[in-house]
C-alpha atoms as one frame of an Amber mdcrd trajectory, in Angstrom:
protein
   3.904  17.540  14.418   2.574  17.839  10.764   3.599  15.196   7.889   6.765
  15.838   6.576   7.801  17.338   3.134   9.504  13.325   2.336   6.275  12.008
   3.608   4.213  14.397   1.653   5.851  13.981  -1.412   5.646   9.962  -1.272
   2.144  10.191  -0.382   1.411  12.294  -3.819   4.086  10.159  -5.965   5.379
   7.073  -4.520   2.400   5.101  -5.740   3.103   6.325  -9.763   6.031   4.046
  -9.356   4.092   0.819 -10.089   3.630   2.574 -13.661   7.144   3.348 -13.769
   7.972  -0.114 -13.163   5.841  -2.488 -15.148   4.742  -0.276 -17.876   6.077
  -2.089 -21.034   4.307  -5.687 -19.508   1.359  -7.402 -20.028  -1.148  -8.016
 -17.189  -0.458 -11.872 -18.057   3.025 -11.443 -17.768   2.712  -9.524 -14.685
   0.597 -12.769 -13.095   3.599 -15.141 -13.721   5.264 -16.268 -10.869   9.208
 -16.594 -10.609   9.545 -17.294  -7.099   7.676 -20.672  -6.551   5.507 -20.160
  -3.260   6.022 -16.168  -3.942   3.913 -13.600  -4.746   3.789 -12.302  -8.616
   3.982  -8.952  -9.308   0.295  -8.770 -10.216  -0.332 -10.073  -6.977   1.636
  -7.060  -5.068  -0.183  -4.713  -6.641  -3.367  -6.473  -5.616  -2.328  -6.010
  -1.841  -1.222  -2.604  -2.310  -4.682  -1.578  -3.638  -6.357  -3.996  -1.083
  -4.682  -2.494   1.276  -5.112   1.024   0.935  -8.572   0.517   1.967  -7.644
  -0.943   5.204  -5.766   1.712   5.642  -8.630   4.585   5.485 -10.161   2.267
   7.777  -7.230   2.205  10.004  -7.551   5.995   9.935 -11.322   6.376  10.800
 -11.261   4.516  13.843  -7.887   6.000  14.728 -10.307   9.361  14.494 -13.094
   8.317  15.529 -12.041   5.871  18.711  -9.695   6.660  21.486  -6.244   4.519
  20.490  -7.795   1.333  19.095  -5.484  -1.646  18.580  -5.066  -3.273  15.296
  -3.014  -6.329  14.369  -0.848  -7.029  11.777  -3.033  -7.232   8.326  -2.088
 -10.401   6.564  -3.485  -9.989   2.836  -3.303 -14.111   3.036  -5.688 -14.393
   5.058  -7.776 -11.556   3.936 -10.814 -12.701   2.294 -11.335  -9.293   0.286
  -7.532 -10.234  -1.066  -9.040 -12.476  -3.370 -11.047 -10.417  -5.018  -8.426
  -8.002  -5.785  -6.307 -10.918  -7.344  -9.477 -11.413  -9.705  -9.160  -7.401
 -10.755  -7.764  -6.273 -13.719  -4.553  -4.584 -13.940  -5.925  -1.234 -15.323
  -8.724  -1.592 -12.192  -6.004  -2.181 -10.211  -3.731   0.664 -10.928  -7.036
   3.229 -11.082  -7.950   1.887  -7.683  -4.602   2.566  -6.534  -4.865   6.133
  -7.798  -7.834   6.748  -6.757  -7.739   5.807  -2.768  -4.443   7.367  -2.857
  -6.007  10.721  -3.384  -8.096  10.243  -0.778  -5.827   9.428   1.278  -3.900
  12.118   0.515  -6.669  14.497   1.187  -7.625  13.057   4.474  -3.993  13.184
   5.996  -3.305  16.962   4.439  -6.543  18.222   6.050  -5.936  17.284   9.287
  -5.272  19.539  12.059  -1.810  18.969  14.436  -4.498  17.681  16.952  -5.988
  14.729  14.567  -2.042  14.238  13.405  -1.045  13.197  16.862  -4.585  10.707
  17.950  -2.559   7.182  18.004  -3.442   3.600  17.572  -1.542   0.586  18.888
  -0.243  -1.922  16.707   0.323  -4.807  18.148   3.535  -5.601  16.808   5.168
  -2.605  16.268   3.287  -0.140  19.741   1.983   2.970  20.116   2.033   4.962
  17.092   0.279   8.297  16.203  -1.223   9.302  12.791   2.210  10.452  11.451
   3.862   7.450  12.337   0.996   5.453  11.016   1.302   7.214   8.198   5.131
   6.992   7.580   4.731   3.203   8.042   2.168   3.095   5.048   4.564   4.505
   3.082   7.525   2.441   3.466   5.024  -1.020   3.396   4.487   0.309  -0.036
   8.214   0.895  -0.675   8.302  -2.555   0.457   6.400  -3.994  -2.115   7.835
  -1.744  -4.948  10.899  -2.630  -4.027   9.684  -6.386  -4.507   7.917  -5.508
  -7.757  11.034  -3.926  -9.183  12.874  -7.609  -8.353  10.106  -9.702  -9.646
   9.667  -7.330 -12.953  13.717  -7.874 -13.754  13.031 -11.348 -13.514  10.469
 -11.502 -15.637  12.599  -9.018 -18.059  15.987 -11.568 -17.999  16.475 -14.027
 -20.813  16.153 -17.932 -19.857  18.722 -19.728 -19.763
């Protein structure tokens, strides 16, 4: 079962969308919080481009090992989250464009073979390199979804 033409398509664009979204704000305005206790969105674009490396990870071993297990990646508790936080926002969003290439790369030149080695999460089962894949992809819809909420707050008036 190869990647789809939806999951191929997010995979070479989706990412763009954190340009799309907070393009006309400042990296300090993009650090303010509005949610108390929330992530800003500076900080969700930290843990997207933290966590695109643990995803390449994720697919090595899921190459390289026969069905490893992983469990659920908390960026919280993440001591590499941190130093994303610390990043600037032009790092950030080169980071994010960078890995994403390779990422990319990696998934398109795999053979049906390499598309269907699995890994278990331990939340969510058994899932092979497609379905890891797809649920990359919406995780990052996730947080662009959250980044779109978070910019229009930043964008409305006080009152």
């Amino acid at each position: 079962m190869p990647l789809s033409p939806s999951a191929l398509a997010r995979l070479q664009h989706q990412h763009e969308t954190i340009h799309e979204l907070t393009g006309d704000l400042s990296e300090q305005q993009l650090r303010r919080t509005v949610n108390p206790g929330k992530w800003s969105a500076f900080d969700n674009i930290a843990h997207l481009a933290c966590y695109q490396g643990i995803f390449l990870a994720r697919l090595e071993r899921i190459q390289m090992e026969a069905s490893p297990a992983f469990n659920a990646y908390v960026a919280d508790i993440d001591p590499n989250f941190t130093g994303y936080q610390q990043r600037s926002l032009p790092h950030l969003l080169t980071s994010i464009d960078s890995r994403r290439s390779i990422i990319r790369n990696k998934l398109q030149g795999m053979n049906e073979d390499a598309l269907l080695r699995t890994a278990t999460h331990l939340r969510y089962g058994l899932l092979d390199t497609v379905q890891w894949t797809e649920f990359f992809l919406l995780h990052e819809a996730h947080h662009l979804y959250t980044i779109f909420m978070l910019v229009q707050g930043l964008r409305k008036p006080l009152q």
